[in-house]
C-alpha positions as a Markdown table, in Angstrom:
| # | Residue | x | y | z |
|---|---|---|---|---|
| 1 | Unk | -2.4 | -28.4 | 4.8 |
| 2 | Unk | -4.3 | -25.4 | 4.6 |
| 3 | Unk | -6.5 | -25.0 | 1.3 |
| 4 | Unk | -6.2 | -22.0 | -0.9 |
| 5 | Unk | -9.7 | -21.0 | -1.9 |
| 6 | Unk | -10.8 | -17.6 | -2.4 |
| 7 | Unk | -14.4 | -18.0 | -3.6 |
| 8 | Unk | -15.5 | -16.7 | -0.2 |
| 9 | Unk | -15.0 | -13.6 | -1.7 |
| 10 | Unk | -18.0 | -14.4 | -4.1 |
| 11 | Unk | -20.1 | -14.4 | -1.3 |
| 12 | Unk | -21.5 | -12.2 | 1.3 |
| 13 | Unk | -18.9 | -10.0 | 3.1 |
| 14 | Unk | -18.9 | -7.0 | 5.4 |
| 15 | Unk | -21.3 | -4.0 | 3.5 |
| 16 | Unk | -18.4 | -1.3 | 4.6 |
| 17 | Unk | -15.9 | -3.3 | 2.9 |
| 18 | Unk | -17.5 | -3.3 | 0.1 |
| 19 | Unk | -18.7 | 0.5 | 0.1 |
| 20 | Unk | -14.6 | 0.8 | 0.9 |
| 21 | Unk | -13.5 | -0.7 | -2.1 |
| 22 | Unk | -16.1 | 1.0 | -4.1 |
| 23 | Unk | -15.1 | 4.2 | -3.0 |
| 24 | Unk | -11.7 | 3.4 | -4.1 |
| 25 | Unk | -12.7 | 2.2 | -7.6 |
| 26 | Unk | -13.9 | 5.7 | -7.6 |
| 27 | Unk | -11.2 | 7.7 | -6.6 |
| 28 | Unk | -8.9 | 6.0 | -9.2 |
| 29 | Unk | -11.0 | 6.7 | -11.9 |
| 30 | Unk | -10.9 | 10.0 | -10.9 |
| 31 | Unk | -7.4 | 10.3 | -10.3 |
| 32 | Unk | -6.5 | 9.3 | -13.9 |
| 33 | Unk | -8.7 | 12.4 | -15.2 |
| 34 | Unk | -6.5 | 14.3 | -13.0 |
| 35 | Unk | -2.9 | 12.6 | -14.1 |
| 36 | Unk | -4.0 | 13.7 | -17.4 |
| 37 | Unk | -4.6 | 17.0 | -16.6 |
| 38 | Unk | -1.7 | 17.7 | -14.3 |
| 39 | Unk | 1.5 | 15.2 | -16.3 |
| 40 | Unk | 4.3 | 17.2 | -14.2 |
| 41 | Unk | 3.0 | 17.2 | -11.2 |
| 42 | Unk | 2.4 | 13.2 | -11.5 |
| 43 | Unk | 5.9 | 13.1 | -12.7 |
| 44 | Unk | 7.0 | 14.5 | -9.6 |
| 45 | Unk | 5.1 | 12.6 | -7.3 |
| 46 | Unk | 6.7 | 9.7 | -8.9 |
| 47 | Unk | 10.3 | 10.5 | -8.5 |
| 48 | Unk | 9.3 | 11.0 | -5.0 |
| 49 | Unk | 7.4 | 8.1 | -3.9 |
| 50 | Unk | 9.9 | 6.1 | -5.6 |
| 51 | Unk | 12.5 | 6.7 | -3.2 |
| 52 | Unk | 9.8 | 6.8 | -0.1 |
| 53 | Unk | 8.7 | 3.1 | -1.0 |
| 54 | Unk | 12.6 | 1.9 | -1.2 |
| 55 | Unk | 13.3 | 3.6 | 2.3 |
| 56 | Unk | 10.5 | 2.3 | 3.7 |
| 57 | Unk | 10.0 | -0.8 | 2.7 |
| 58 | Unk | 13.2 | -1.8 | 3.6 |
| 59 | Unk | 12.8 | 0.4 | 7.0 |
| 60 | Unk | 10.2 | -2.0 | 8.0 |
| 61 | Unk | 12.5 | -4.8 | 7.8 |
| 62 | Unk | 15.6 | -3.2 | 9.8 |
| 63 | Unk | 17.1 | -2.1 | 7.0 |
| 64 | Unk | 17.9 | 1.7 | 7.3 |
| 65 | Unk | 19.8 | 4.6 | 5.4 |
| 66 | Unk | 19.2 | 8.2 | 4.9 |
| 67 | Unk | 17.2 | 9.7 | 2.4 |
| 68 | Unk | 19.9 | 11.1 | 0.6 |
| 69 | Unk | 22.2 | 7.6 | 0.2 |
| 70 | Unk | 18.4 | 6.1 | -1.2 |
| 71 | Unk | 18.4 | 9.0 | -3.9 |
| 72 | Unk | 21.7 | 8.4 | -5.3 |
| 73 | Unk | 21.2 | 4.6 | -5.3 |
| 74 | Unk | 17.5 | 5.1 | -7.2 |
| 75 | Unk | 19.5 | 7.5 | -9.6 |
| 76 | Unk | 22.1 | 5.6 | -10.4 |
| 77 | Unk | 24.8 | 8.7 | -8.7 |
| 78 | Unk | 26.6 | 6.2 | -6.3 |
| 79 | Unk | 27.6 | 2.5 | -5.7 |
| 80 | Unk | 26.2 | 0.5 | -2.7 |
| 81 | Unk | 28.5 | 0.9 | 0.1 |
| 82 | Unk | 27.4 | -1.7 | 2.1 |
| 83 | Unk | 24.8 | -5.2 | 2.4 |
| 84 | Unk | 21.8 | -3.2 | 3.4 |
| 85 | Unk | 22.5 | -0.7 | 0.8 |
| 86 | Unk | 23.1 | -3.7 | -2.2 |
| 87 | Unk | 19.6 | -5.2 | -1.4 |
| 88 | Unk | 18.6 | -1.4 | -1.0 |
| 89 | Unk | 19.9 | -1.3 | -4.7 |
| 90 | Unk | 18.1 | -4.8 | -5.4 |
| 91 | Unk | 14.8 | -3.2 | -4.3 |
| 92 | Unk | 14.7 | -0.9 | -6.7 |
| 93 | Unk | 15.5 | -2.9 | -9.6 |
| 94 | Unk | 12.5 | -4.9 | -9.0 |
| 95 | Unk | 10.8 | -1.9 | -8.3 |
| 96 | Unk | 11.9 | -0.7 | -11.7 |
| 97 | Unk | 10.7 | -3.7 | -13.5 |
| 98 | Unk | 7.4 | -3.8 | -11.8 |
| 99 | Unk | 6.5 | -0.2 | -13.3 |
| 100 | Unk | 7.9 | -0.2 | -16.7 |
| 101 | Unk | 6.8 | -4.1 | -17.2 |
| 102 | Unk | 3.8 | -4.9 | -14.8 |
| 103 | Unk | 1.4 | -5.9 | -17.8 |
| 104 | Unk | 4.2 | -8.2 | -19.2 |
| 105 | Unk | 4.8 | -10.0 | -16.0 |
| 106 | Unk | 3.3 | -13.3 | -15.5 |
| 107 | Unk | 2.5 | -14.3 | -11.3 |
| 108 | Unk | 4.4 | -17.8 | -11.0 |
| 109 | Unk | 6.6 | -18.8 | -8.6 |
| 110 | Unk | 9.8 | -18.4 | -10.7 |
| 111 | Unk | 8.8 | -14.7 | -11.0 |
| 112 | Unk | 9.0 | -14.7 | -6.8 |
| 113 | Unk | 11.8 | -16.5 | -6.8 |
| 114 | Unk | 13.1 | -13.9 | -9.3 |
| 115 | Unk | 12.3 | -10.8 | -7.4 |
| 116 | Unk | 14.1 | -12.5 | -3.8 |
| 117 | Unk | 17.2 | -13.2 | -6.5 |
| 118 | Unk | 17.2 | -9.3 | -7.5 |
| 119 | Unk | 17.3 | -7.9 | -4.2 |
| 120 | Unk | 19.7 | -10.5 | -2.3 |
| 121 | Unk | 21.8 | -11.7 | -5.2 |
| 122 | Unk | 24.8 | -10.2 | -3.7 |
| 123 | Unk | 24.3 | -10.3 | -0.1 |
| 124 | Unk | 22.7 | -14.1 | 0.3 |
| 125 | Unk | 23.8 | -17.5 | -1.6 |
| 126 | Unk | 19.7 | -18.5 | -0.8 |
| 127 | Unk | 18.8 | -15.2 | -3.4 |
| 128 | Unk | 16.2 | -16.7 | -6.0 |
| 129 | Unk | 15.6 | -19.8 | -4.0 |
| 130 | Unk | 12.8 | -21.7 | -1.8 |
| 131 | Unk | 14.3 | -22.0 | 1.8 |
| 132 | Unk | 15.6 | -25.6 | 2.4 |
| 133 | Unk | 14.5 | -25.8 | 5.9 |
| 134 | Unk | 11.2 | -24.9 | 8.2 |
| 135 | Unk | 11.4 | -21.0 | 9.3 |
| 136 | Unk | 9.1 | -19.4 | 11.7 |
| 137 | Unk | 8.0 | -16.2 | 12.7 |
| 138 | Unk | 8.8 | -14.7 | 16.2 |
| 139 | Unk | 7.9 | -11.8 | 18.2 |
| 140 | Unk | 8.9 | -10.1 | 21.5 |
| 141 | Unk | 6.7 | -8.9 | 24.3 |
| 142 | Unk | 6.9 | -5.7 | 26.3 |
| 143 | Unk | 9.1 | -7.5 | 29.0 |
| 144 | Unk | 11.8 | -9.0 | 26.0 |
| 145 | Unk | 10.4 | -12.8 | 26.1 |
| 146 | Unk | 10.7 | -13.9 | 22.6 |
| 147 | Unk | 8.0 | -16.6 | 21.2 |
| 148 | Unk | 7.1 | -17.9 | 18.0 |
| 149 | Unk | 3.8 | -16.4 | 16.3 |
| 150 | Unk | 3.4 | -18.6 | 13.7 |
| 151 | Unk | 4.9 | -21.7 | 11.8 |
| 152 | Unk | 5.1 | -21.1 | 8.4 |
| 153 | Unk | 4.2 | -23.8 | 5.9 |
| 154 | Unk | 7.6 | -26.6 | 5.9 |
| 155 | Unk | 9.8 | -26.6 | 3.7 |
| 156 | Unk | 9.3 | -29.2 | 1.8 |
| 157 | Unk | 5.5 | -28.1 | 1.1 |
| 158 | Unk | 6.1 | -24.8 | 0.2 |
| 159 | Unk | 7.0 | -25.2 | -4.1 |
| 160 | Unk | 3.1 | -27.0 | -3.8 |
| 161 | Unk | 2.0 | -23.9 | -1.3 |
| 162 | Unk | 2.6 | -21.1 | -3.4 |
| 163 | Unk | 1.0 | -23.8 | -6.9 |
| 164 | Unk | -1.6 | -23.5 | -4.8 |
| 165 | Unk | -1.9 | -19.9 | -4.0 |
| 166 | Unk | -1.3 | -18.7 | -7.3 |
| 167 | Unk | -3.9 | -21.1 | -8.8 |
| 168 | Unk | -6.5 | -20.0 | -6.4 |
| 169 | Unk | -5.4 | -16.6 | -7.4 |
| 170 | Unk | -5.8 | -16.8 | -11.0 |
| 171 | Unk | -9.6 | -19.2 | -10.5 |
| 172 | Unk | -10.6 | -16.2 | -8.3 |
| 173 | Unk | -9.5 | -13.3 | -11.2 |
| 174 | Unk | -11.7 | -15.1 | -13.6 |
| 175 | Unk | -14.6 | -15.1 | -10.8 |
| 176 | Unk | -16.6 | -11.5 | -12.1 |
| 177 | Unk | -18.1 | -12.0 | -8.5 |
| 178 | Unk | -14.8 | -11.1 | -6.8 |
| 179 | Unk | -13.3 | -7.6 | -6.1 |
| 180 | Unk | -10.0 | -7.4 | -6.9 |
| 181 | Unk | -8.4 | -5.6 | -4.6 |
| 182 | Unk | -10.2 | -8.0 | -2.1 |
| 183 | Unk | -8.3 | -11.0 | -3.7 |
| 184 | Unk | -5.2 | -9.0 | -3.8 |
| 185 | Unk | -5.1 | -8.6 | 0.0 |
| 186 | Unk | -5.9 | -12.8 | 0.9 |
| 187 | Unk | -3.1 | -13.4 | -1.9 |
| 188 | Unk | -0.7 | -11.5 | 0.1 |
| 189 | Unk | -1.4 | -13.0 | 3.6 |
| 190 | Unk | -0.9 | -16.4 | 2.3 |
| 191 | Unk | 1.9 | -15.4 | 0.9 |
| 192 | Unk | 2.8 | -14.3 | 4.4 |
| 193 | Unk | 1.9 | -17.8 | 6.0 |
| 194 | Unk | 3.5 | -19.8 | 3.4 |
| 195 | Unk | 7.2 | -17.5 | 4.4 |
| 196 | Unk | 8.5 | -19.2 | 1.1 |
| 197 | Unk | 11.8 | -17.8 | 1.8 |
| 198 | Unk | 14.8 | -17.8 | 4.4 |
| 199 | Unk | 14.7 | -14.5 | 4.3 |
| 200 | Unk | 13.7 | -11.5 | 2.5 |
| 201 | Unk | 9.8 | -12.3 | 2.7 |
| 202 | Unk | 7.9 | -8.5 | 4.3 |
| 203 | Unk | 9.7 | -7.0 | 1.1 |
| 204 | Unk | 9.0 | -9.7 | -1.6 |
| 205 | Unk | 4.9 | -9.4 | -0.5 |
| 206 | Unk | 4.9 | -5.7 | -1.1 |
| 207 | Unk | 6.4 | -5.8 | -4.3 |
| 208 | Unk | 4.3 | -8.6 | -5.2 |
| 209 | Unk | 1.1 | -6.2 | -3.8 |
| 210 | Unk | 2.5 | -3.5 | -5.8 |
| 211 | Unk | 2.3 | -5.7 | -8.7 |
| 212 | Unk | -1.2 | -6.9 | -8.1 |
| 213 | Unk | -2.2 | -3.7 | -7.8 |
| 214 | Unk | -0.8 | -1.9 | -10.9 |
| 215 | Unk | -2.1 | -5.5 | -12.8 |
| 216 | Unk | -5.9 | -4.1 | -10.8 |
| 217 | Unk | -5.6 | -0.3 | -12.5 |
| 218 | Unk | -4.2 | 0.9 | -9.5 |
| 219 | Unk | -0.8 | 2.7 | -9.8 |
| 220 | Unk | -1.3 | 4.8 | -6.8 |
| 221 | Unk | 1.5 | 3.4 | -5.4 |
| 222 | Unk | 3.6 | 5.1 | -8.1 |
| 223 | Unk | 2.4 | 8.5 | -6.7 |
| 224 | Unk | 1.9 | 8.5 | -2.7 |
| 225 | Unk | 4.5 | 5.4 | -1.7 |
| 226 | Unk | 2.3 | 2.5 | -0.5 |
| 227 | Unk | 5.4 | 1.2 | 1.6 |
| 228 | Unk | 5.6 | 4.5 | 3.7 |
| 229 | Unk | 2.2 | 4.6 | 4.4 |
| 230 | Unk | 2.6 | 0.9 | 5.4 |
| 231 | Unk | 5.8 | 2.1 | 7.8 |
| 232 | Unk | 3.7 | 4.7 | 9.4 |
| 233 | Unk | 1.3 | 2.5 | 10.8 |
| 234 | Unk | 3.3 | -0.7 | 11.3 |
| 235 | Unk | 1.8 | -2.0 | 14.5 |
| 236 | Unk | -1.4 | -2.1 | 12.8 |
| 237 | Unk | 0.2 | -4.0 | 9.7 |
| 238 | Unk | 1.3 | -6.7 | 12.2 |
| 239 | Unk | -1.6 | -7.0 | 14.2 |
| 240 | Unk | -3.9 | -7.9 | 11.0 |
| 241 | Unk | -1.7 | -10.0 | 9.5 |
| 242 | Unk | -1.7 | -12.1 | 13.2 |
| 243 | Unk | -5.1 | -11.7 | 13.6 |
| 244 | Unk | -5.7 | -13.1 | 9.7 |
| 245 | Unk | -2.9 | -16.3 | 10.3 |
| 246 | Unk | -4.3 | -17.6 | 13.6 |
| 247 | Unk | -6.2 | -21.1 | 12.5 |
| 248 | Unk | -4.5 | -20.5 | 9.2 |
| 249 | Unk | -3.9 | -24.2 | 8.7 |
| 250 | Unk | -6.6 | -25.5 | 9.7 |
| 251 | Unk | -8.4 | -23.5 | 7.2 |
| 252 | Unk | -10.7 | -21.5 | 9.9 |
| 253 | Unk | -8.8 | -18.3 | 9.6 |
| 254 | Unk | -10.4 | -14.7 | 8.5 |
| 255 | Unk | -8.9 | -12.2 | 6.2 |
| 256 | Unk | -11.3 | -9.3 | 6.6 |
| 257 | Unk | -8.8 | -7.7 | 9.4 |
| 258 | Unk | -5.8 | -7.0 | 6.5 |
| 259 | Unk | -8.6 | -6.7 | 3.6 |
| 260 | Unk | -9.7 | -3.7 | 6.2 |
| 261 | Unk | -6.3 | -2.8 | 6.6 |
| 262 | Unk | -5.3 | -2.3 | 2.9 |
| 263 | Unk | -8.2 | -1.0 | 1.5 |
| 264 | Unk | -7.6 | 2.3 | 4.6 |
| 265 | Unk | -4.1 | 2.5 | 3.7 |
| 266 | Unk | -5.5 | 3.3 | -0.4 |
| 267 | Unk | -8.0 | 5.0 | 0.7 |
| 268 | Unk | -5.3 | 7.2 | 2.5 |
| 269 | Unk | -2.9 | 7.4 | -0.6 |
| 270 | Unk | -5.9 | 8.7 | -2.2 |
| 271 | Unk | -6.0 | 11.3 | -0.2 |
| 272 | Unk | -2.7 | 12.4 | 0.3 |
| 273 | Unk | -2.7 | 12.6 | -3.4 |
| 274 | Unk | -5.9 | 14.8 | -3.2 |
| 275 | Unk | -3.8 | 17.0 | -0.6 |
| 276 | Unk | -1.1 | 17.6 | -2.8 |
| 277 | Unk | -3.1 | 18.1 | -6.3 |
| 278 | Unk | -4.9 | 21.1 | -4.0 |
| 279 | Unk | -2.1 | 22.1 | -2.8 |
| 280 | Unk | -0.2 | 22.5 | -6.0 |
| 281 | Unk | -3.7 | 24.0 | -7.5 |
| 282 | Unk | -3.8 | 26.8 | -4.5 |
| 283 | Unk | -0.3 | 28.0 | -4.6 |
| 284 | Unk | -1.6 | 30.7 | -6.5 |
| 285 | Unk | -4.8 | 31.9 | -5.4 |
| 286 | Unk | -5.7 | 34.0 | -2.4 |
| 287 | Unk | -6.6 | 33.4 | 1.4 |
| 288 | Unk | -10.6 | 33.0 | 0.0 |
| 289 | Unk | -9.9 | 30.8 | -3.1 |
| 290 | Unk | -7.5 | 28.3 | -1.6 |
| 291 | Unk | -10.2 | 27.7 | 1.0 |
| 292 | Unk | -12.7 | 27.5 | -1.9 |
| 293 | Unk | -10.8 | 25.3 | -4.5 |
| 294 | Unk | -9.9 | 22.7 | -1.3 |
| 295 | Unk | -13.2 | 22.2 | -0.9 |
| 296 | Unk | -14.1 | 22.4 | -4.6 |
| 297 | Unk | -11.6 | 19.9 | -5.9 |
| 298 | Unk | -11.3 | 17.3 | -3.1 |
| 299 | Unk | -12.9 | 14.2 | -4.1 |
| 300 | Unk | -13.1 | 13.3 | -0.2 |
| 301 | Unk | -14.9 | 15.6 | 2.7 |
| 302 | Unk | -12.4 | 17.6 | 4.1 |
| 303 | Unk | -12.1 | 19.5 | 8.0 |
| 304 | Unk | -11.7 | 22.8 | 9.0 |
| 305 | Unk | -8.7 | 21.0 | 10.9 |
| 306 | Unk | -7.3 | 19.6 | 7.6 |
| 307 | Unk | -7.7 | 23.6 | 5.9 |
| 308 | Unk | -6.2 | 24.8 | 8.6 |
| 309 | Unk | -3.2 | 22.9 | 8.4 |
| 310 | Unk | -3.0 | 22.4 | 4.7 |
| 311 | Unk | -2.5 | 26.6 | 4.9 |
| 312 | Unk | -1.1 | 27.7 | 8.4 |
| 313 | Unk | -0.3 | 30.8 | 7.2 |
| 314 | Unk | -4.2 | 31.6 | 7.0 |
| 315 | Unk | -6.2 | 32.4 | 10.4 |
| 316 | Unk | -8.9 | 29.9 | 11.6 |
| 317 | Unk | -11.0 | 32.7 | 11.7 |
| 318 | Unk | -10.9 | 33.2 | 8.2 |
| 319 | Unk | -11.4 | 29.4 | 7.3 |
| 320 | Unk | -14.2 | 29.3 | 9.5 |
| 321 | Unk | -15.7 | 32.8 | 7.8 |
| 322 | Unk | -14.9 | 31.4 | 4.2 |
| 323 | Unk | -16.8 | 27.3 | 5.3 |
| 324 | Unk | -19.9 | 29.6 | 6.4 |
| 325 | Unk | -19.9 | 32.0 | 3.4 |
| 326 | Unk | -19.9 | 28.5 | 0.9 |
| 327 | Unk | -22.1 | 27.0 | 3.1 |
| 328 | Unk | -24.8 | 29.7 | 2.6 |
| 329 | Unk | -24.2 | 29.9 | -1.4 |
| 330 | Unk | -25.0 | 26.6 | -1.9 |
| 331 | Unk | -21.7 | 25.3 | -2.9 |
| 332 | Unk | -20.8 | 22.9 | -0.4 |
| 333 | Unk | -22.9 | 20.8 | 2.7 |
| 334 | Unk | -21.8 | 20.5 | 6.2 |
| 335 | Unk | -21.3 | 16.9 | 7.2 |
| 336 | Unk | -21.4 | 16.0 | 11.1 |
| 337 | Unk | -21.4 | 18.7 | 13.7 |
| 338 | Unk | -19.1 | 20.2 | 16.0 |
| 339 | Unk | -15.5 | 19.1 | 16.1 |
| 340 | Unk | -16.2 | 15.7 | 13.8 |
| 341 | Unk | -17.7 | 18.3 | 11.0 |
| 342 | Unk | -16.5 | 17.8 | 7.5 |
| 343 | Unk | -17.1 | 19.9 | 4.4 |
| 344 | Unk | -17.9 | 18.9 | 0.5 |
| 345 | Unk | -18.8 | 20.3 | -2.4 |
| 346 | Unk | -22.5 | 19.9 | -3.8 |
């Protein structure tokens, strides 16, 4: 049986991963000087990402609706129509209870079994419950060959599995040696071995993550929808979470490929949300002091690519003239040369 021990994490581990997840620590600190600043743009952001992470989340798994049918079911303006839009409708609800009450909620397995109840309670009779026999996971190649991946942990191991996950979890939050957003990312790929339930298991670990997270200080999720950024680049989702379960019960797996892979996907929220906090900021400025305030409130380096397409209606010509006026006042430094060149303030 594979054994749930995250005080690797205590010990030496890749130096960009680290300097990752530091930059991250940053950025949020940062970002709450800005949600301070700027409460209705936050407050739209939130309403929404909140509909981006239901569509998406769900999207991963197969289950698909427009926009439009997810805003009404978020709001409260219409009644589910059909299965995929009650556990659409289920989402949410967890969703909801994960951002009003995320310091209240204790991780157990009762509360996972009470998230899978929420979404499937009317579309399942397994909703809130273990699975009762083995499951798998399958994929299909480019030629339509279907094979198992992996075989989750049995059945009748899995109540002890996720005991054992969540008490690892817990030794490891009390382990001032461990960064928590590290921990956060082998809690979920366990998670993902153990496949506690028949079904419903991709959307229960991103709720739990979200709930990690906002228990971490991070409720960047709540802004720039973790879940869509997570649809976006799917394949690679997949391929670290195979690359992280191969020798996974034998206890000589690795984790660093999805610890990589979550700590780009914050790093990316982070900087959508810088996009759109300078983009809200330069709405009312001219050509010159757009340019100037990108560079000037991005906490990240930014391209003459990204200007450029951040303002299309302003002339490459006049980015570039504006990056070499700031460049000789002293107010920002060139980073790189040519076309992998990025800007930041000084």
């Amino acid at each position: 049986m594979h054994r749930f021990d995250y005080q690797f994490l205590a010990d030496s581990l890749p130096a960009n991963l680290l300097e990752i997840a530091g930059i991250i620590y940053d950025l949020r600190g940062k970002g709450e000087i800005r949600k301070m600043n700027n409460l209705h743009l936050f407050q739209e952001l939130q309403h929404t990402a909140m509909v981006d992470s239901i569509q998406s989340s769900n999207a991963i798994e197969g289950i698909v609706t427009t926009a439009e049918r997810v805003k009404k079911l978020v709001y409260k303006q219409s009644e589910p129509f059909t299965h995929d839009e009650q556990e659409i409708l289920g989402y949410r609800d967890v969703l909801d209870e994960i951002y009003n009450h995320h310091e209240d909620l204790e991780i157990t397995g009762d509360l996972l079994k009470h998230f899978h109840m929420l979404i499937l309670r009317t579309t399942s009779p397994d909703a809130g419950k273990y699975k009762q026999q083995n499951n798998w996971i399958q994929e299909r190649d480019e030629q339509g060959r279907i094979s198992i991946r992996f075989l989750p942990v049995k059945a009748r191991e899995t109540p002890q599995a996720v005991e054992q996950m969540i008490l690892a979890w817990h030794e490891g939050k009390q382990d001032s040696r461990i960064n928590g957003l590290l921990l956060i990312a082998c809690v979920i790929v366990d998670f993902l071995c153990i496949h506690p339930f028949r079904d419903g298991n991709g959307r229960v670990s991103r709720l739990l993550m979200s709930l990690l997270l906002l228990q971490e200080g991070f409720d960047i999720g709540k802004y720039i929808s973790i879940d869509k950024k997570i649809n976006e680049y799917r394949y690679n989702y997949y391929q670290a979470l195979k690359a992280c379960s191969d020798g996974w019960h034998e206890n000589r797996n690795t984790y660093i490929p999805f610890i990589t892979y979550l700590l780009q996907i914050l790093y990316s929220c982070y900087k959508d949300l810088d996009s759109k906090f300078i983009e809200n900021s330069a709405r009312k400025n001219s050509k010159s002091k757009q340019i100037e305030n990108t560079l000037m409130q991005s906490f990240v380096p930014v391209s003459k690519e990204e200007i450029a397409a951040r303002f299309p209606e302003i002339s490459i010509t006049t980015v570039e003239r504006v990056l070499g006026k700031l460049v000789r006042e002293g107010k920002i430094e060139k980073i790189g040369t040519y076309r992998n060149a990025r800007y930041r303030k000084l």
